[in-house]
C-alpha positions as CSV (number, residue, x, y, z in Angstrom):
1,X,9.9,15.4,88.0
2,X,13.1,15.3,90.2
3,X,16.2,14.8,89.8
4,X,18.1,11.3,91.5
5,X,19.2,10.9,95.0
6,X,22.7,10.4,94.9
7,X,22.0,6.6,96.2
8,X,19.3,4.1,96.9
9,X,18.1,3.6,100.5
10,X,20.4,0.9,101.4
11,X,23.6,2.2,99.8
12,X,23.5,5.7,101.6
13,X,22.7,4.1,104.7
14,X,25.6,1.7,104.7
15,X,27.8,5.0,102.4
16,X,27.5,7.6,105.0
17,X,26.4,7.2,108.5
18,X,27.4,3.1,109.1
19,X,30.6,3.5,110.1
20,X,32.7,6.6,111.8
21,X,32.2,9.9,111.5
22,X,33.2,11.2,107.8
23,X,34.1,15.5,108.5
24,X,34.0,17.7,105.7
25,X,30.3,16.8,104.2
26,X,28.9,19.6,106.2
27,X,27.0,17.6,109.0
28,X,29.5,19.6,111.7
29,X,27.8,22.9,110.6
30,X,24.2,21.6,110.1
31,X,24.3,20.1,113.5
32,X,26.0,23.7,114.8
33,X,22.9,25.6,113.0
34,X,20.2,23.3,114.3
35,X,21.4,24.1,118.0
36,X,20.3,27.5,117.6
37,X,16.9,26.3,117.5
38,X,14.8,26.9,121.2
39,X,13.0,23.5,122.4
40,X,9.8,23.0,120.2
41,X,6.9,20.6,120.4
42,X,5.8,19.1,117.0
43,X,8.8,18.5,114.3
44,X,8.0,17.1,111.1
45,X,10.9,16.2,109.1
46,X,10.5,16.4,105.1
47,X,12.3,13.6,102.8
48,X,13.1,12.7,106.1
49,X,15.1,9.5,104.6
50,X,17.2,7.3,107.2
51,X,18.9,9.9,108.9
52,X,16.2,12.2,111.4
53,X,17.8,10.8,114.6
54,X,21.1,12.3,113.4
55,X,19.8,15.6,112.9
56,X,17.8,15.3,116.8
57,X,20.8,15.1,118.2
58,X,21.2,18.9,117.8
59,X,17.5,19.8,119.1
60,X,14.9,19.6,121.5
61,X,11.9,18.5,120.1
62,X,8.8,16.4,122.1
63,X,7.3,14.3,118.5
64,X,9.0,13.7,115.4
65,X,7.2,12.9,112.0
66,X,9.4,11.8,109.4
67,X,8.0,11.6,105.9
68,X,9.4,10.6,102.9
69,X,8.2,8.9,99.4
70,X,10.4,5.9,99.9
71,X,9.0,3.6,102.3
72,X,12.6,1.5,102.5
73,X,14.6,5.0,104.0
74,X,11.4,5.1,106.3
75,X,11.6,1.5,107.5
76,X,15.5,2.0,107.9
77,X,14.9,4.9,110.3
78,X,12.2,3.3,112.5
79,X,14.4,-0.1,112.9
80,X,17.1,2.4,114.0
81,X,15.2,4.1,116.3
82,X,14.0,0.7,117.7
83,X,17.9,-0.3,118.6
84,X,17.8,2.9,120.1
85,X,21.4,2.9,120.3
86,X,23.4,5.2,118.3
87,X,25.9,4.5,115.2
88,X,29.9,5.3,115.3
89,X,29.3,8.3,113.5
90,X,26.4,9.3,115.5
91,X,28.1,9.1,118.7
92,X,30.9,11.4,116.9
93,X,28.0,13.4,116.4
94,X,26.7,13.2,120.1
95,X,30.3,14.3,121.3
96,X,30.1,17.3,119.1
97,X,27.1,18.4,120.7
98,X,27.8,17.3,124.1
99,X,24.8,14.9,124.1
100,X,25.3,11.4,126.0
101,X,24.2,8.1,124.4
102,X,20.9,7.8,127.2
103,X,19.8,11.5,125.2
104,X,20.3,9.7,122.0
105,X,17.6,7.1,123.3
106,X,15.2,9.3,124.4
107,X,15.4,10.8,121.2
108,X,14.7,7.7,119.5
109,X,11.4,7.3,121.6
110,X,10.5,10.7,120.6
111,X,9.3,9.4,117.1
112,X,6.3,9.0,116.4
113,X,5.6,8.2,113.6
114,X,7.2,7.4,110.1
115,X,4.8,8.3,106.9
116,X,5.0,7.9,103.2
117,X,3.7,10.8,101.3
118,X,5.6,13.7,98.8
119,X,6.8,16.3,100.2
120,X,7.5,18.4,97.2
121,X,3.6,18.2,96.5
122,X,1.9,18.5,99.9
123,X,-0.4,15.3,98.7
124,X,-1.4,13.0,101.8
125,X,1.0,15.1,104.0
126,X,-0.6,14.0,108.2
127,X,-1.0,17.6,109.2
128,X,-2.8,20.6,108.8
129,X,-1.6,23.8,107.9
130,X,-0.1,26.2,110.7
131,X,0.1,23.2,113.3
132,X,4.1,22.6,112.8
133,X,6.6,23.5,115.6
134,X,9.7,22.8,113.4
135,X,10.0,21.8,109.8
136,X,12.8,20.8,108.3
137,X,14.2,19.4,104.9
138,X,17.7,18.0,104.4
139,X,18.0,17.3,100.6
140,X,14.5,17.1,99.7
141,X,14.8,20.6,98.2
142,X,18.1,20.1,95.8
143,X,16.7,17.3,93.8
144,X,13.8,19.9,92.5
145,X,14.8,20.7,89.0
146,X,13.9,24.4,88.1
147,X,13.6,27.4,90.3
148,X,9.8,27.2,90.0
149,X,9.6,23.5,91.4
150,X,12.1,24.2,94.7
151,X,9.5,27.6,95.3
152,X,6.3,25.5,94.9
153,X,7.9,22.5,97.1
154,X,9.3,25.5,99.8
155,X,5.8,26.7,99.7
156,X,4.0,23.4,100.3
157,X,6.5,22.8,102.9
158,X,6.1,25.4,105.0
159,X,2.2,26.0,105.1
160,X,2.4,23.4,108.2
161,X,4.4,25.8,109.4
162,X,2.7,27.3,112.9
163,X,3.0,31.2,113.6
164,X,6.3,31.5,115.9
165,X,7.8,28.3,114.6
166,X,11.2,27.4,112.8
167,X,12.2,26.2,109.5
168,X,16.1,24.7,109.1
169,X,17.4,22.6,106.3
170,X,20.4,21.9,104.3
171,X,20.8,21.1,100.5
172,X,23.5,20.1,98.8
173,X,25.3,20.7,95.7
174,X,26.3,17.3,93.4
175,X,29.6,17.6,91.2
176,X,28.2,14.0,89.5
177,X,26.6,13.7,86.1
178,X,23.0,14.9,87.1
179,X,22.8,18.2,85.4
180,X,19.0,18.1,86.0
181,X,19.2,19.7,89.5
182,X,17.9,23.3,90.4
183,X,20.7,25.8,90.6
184,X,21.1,26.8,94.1
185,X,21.7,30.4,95.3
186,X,21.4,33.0,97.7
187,X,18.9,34.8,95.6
188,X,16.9,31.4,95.6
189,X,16.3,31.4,99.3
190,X,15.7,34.8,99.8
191,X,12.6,34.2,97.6
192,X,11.3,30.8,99.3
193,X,11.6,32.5,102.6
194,X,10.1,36.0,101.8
195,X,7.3,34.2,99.4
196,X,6.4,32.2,102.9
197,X,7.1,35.1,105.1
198,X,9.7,33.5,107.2
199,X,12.6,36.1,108.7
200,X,16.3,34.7,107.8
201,X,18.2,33.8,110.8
202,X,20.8,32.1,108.7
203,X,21.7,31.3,105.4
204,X,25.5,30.1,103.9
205,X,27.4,28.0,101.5
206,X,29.6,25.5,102.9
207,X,32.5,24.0,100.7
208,X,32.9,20.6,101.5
209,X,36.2,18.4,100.8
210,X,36.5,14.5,100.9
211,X,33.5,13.6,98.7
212,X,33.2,12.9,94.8
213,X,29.9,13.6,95.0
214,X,29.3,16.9,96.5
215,X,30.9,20.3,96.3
216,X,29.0,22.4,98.7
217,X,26.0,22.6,101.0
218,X,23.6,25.3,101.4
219,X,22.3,25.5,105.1
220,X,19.8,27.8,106.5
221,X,17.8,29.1,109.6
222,X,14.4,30.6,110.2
223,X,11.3,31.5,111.8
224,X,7.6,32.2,110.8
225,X,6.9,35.7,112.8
């Protein structure tokens, strides 16, 4: 079981990333974080949702997988990609970064291919273990319910991770009436990324301000030695 996503496919799409750039959520700092990562070959992205090609804005990356359990986020993304022409709040996002709107394109080419599977159990993920440049999650994680589900859905994560490779994610906390949500904490991630033997490169809380929905996001950094 999981807890809800704060809205279906359709409503986040049009909610948060249709119109200009909304500061304070946290995407400033993921996108800040995510630069840190060196270029890297295959990135799969986990509960990948609508929003991948905002998060490749911030990285170098040859193939993107996107997989999530709702085939509706999925088909959102690809017809996105397809335009391959970026949102208001993505080019707010591109001039953060100092990316043009012809990067954003060639971004958009770079994925290749969308997949419906869950990511919290491994089952009918497209890859085999240890052959994953980059994995990321951004979300996926916080709707777990109990410490013991976000450690087993870290774990199944990141066994596609490749020796060398970098994990990066960001979770956030809800203020809304779903209490069923794993409590997140510092003492949390340390024990995802020691039980997978990844080395911390970064790990914070981030207020936010401006949204009814969320308080704070988690965001964090690492690599598989």
């Amino acid at each position: 079981m999981t807890a809800r996503t704060i809205a279906d496919a359709d409503d986040y799409w049009d909610r948060y990333y249709s119109g200009e750039f909304i500061a304070g959520l946290g995407t400033e700092t993921v996108l800040a974080a995510l630069a840190e990562i060196p270029p890297v070959g295959t990135w799969i992205d986990l509960g990948a949702g609508s929003e991948s090609l905002l998060w490749s804005i911030a990285l170098q990356t040859r193939r993107l997988v996107a997989v999530d359990l709702d085939p509706r986020r999925l088909t959102l993304l690809r017809a996105f990609a397809a335009t391959r022409r970026p949102r208001p709040a993505y080019q707010t996002a591109l001039a953060l970064r100092g990316r043009t709107a012809a990067e954003f394109a060639e971004r958009c080419d770079r994925l290749a291919a969308v997949v419906v599977a869950d990511c919290l159990t491994g089952r009918s993920l497209p890859l085999r273990p240890g052959s994953v440049d980059l994995v990321t999650q951004f979300g996926l994680l916080g709707l777990t319910t109990s410490p013991e589900q976000f450690l087993s859905g870290w774990h199944h994560a990141h066994q596609l991770l490749a020796t060398g490779g970098w994990t990066a994610g960001a979770n956030w906390t809800t203020t809304g009436p779903d209490t069923n949500r794993v409590h997140l904490s510092r003492q949390l991630y340390t024990a995802a990324f020691a039980r997978s033997r990844i080395t911390v490169h970064h790990l914070e809380r981030i207020p936010i301000t401006g949204d009814p929905d969320f308080n704070a996001v988690w965001i964090y950094l690492g690599r598989k030695p």
